[in-house]
C-alpha positions as CSV (number, residue, x, y, z in Angstrom):
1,X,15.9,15.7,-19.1
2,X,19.8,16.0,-18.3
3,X,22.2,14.3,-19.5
4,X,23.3,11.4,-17.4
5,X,27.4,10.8,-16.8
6,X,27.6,9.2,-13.3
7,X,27.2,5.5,-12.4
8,X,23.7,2.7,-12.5
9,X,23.2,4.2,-15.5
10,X,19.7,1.9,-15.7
11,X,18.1,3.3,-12.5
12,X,19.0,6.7,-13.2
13,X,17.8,6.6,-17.1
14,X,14.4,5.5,-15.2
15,X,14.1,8.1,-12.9
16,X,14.3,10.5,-15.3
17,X,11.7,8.9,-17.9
18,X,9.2,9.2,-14.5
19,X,9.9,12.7,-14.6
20,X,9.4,13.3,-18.0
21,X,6.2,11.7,-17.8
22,X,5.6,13.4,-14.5
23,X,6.4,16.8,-16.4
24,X,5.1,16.5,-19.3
25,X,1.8,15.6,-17.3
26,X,1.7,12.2,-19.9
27,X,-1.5,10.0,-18.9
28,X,-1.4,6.6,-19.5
29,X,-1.6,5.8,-23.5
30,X,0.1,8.6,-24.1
31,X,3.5,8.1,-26.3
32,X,6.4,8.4,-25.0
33,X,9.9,9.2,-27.5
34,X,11.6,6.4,-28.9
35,X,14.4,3.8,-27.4
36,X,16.9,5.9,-29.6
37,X,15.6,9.2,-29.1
38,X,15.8,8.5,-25.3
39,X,19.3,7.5,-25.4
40,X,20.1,10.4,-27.1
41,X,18.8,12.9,-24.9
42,X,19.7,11.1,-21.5
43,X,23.2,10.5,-23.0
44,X,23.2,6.8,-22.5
45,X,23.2,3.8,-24.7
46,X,20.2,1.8,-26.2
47,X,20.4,-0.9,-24.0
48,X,21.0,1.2,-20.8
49,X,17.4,3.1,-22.0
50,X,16.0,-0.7,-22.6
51,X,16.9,-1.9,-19.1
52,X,15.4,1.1,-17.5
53,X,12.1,0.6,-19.6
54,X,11.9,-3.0,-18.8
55,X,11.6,-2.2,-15.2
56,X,9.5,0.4,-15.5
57,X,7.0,-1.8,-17.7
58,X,7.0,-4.4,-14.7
59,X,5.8,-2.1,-12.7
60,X,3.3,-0.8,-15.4
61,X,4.7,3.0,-15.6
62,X,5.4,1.9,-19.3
63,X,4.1,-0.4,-21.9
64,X,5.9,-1.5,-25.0
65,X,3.6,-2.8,-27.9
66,X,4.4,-3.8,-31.5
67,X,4.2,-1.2,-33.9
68,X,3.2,1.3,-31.5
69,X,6.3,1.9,-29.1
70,X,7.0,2.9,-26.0
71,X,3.6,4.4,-24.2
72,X,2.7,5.7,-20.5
73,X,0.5,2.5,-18.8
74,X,-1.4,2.0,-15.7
75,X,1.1,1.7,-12.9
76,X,0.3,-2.3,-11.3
77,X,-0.1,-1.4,-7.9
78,X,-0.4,-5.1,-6.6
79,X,3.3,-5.2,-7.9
80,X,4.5,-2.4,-6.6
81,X,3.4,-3.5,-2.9
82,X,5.2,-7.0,-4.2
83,X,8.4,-4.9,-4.9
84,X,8.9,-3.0,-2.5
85,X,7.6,-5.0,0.7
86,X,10.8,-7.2,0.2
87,X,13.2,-4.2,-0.4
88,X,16.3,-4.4,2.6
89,X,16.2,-1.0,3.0
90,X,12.5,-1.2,4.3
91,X,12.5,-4.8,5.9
92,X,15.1,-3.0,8.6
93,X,12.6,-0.2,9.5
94,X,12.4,1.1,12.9
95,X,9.6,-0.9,14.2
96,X,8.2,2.0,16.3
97,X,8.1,3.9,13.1
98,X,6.0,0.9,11.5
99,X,3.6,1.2,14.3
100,X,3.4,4.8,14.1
101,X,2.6,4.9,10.4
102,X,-0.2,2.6,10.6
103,X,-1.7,4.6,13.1
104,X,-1.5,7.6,10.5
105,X,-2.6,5.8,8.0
106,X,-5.6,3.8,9.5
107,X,-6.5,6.4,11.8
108,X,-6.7,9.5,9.2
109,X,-9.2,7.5,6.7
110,X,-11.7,7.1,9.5
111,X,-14.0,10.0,8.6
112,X,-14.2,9.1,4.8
113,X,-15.1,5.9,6.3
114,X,-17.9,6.7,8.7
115,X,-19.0,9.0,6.0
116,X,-19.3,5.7,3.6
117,X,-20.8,3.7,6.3
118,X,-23.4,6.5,6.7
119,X,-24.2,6.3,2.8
120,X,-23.7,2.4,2.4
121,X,-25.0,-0.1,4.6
122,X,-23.3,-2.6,3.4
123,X,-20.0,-1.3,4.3
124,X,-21.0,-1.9,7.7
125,X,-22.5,-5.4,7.2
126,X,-19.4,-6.3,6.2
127,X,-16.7,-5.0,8.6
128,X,-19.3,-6.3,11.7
129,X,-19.6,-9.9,9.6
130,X,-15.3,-10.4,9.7
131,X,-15.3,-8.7,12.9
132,X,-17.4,-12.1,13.5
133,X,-15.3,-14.5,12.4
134,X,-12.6,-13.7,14.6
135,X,-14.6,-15.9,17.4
136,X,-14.4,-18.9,14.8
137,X,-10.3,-18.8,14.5
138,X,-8.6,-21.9,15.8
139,X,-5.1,-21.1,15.3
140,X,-2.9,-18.1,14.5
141,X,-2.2,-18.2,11.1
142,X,-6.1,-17.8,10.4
143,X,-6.5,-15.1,13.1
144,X,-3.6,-13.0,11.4
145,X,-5.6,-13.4,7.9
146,X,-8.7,-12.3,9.2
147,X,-7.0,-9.2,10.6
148,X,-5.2,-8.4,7.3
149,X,-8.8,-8.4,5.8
150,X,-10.2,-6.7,8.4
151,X,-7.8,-4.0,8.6
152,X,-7.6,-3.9,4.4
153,X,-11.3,-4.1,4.1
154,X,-11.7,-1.0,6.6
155,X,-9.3,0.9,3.9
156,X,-11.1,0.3,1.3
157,X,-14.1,1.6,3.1
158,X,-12.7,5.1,2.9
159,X,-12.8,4.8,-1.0
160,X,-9.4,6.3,-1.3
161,X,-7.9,3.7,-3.1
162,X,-4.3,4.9,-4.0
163,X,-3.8,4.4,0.2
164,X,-4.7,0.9,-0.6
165,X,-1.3,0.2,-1.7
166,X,0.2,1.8,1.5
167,X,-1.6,-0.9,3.4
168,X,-0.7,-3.9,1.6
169,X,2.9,-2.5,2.1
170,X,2.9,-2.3,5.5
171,X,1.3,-5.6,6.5
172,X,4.4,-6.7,5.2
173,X,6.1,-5.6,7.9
174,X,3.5,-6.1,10.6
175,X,3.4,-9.7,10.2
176,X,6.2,-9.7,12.8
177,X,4.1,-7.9,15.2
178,X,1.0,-10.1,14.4
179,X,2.8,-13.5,15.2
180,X,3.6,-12.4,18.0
181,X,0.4,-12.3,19.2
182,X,-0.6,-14.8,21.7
183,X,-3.9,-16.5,22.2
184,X,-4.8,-14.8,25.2
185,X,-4.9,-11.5,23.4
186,X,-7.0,-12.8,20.8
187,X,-10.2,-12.0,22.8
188,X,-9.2,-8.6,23.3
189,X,-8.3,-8.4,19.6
190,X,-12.1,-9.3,18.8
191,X,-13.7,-6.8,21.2
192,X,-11.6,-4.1,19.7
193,X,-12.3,-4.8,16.3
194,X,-16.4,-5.0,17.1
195,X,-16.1,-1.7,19.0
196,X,-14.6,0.3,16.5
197,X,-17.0,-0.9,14.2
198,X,-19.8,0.2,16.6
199,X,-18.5,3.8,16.7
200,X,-17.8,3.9,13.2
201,X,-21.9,3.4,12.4
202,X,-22.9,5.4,14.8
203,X,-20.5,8.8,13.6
204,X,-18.3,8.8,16.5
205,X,-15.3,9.3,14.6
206,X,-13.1,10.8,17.7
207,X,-13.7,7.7,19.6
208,X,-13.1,5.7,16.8
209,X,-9.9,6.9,15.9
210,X,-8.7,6.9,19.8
211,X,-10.0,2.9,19.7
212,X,-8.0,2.2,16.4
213,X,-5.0,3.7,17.7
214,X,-5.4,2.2,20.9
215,X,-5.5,-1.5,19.0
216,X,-2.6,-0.6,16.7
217,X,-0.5,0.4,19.2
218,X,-1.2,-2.8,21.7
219,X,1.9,-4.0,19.2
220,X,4.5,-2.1,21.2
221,X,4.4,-4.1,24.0
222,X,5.7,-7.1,22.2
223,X,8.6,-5.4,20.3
224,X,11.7,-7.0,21.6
């Protein structure tokens, strides 16, 4: 760690505590050097090294216990999505870039989930049951739900769960695209969400994918 001289003294006595963690290859429990030796080597005051740890325990990167100290936690990931879905830097995105992301994301975890779907029947009972209840919404706000859970559950079918967190994020942002939706889309919504489960249990993870994208990307049509 380097000395730190310039300006936000807080954020920048943070990032460097992530990288010491990061290269020291710390897990979580692991101890981490005092307030004051901290402030020493960063070249900052106490209270600049007690702000940046504060933050950094929000977020769960570090936990600060009683007669312990300062130790490496078990990053919150639920906060993290909380954090940074409301960051300005993020809410004014490039739309088309939002679109394009969740077509990366969604569509690159569809092998691990057809390969899950193969080994876990379950996983399919359950994406075909929400795909369901799409015919039972009777107004928007429960139709965009139901696709938030659809679209989260079919993550979590991949069993990669740090992506999980990438999703969360981004349905931040697509709620714009989602209320956008109008009721005469809805039934082409449903059909595409109970076709792509249909390919996904039967291994055809090409289609699939060209099906999800297809679906993700109907959203272009209604940015302004």
């Amino acid at each position: 760690m380097q000395a730190l001289r310039r300006p936000k003294l807080r954020d920048q006595a943070a990032e460097q505590i992530k990288q010491y963690i990061v290269s020291n290859k710390l897990a979580p429990g692991d101890r981490l050097p005092t307030e004051t030796q901290l402030a020493e080597t960063l070249g900052v005051s106490r209270l600049s090294v007690r702000e940046a740890t504060k933050a950094l325990e929000f977020l769960g990167i570090v936990e600060s216990k009683t007669g312990v100290g300062l130790t490496v936690g078990r990053i919150d990931m639920g906060r993290v999505t909380e954090h940074l879905g409301f960051h300005s830097g993020l809410l004014d995105v490039d739309p088309q870039q939002l679109i394009d992301s969740r077509v990366v994301l969604e569509t690159g975890v569809l092998p691990h989930v057809a390969r899950n779907v193969a080994a876990n029947p379950a996983i399919e009972t359950g994406l075909r049951a929400l795909a369901e209840r799409f015919r039972a919404a009777r107004d928007l706000k429960s139709w965009i739900e139901l696709d938030i859970q659809f679209h989260r559950t079919l993550l979590e079918a991949s069993g990669l769960k740090p992506l999980m967190a990438f999703g969360d994020l981004l349905n931040v942002f697509f709620q714009r695209f989602r209320e956008s939706v109008k009721r005469a889309e809805w039934h082409a919504g449903i059909e595409s969400h109970r076709r792509l489960v249909d390919l996904l249990a039967t291994g055809r993870v090409p289609e699939a994918t060209e099906e999800l994208r297809k679906h993700i990307e109907s959203h272009k049509g209604r940015l302004p």
